[in-house]
C-alpha positions, 0 to 999 in steps of 0.5 A: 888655819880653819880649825886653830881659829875654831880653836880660838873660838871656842875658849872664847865661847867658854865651851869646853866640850868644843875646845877638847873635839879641835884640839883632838882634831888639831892634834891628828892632823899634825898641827904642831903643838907649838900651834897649838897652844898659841891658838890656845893663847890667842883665845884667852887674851881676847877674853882678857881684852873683853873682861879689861872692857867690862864685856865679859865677867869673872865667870865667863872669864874661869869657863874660858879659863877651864875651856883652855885647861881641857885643850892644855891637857890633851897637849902638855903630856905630848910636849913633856913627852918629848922633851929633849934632854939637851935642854938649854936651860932649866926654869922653875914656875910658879904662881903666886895665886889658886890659878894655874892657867896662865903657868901652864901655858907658859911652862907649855912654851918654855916645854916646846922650845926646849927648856927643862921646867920645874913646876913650883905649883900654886900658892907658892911662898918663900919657903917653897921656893927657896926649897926647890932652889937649893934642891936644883941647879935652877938658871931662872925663876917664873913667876905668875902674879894674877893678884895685885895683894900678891906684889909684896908676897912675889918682892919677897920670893924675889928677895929670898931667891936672891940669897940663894943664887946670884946669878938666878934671873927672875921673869914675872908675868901676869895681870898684876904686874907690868914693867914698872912693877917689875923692876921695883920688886927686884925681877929681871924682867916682865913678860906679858904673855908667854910668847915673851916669856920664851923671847926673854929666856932665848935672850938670856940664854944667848946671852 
């Protein structure tokens, strides 16, 4: 659809007065949210793909990052809002870093696809884990790790979580981590945008 690429365009382009105008727009059209965030997505990992390339610098990588924070907020109210009570599972999500773009866009399509998130917040550790664990019945645990410092940290939560629930899965994305690193720190799974992310909760729940 024309205006979900315009969508796309414009977090690559940084602008976020633009980004807010399409996703108002997208909104009042009916276009699904679910759409609409994949836009959303689609837009920050070309961004991603031109920073990897030394196309683009950490500057205009946060002003696309911010471009995409002012769309998520015009939708993640709408998702929260309608979320089902019959959920088919509850996952708590947090980062290990200052950033929160990448978590809200996966507890955005965890949200849509009928998951109960709990949002851990950012900068999270042990303790603040191991809080939210044993305060609620958790079926999986997200964590997002943008900071190759914040492997061992993320090893860690994973180890701790471990003693709490036996039974917890644990998925772990982000530009630090791949499959390998996955499994060497203990996580369950890598889910390399949040699209994966969703596929790999479904699995598991089917399973």
């Amino acid at each position: 659809m024309e205006i979900l690429e315009e969508l796309k365009k414009s977090i690559i382009e940084q602008d976020s007065k633009k980004s807010k105008i399409l996703t108002e727009k997208s909104l009042n059209m009916g276009i699904s949210t679910n759409d609409i965030i994949n836009a959303i997505t689609e837009g920050l990992r070309y961004v991603g793909d031109l920073f990897d390339k030394g196309e683009l610098f950490l500057p205009e990588v946060i002003r696309a990052a911010n471009a995409a924070k002012n769309s998520l907020n015009l939708v993640l109210p709408l998702i929260s809002k309608s979320e089902n009570k019959n959920y088919k599972a509850v996952i708590a999500i947090g980062s290990l870093g200052p950033h929160d773009i990448g978590k809200s866009i996966v507890s955005a399509m965890l949200i849509a696809n009928n998951f109960k998130v709990i949002d851990i917040g950012i900068n999270i550790n042990p303790e603040k884990v191991e809080k939210i664990l044993k305060e609620n019945k958790v079926d999986i645990l997200a964590l997002s790790i943008l900071l190759t410092s914040d492997i061992e940290k993320a090893e860690r939560i994973i180890s701790s979580a471990r003693k709490i629930s036996n039974e917890l899965k644990i998925m772990i994305g982000g530009v630090a981590v791949n499959e390998e690193i996955a499994k060497k720190i203990g996580a369950d799974a890598y889910g390399k945008d949040a699209n994966d992310a969703v596929k790999i909760a479904n699995n598991w729940v089917i399973k």
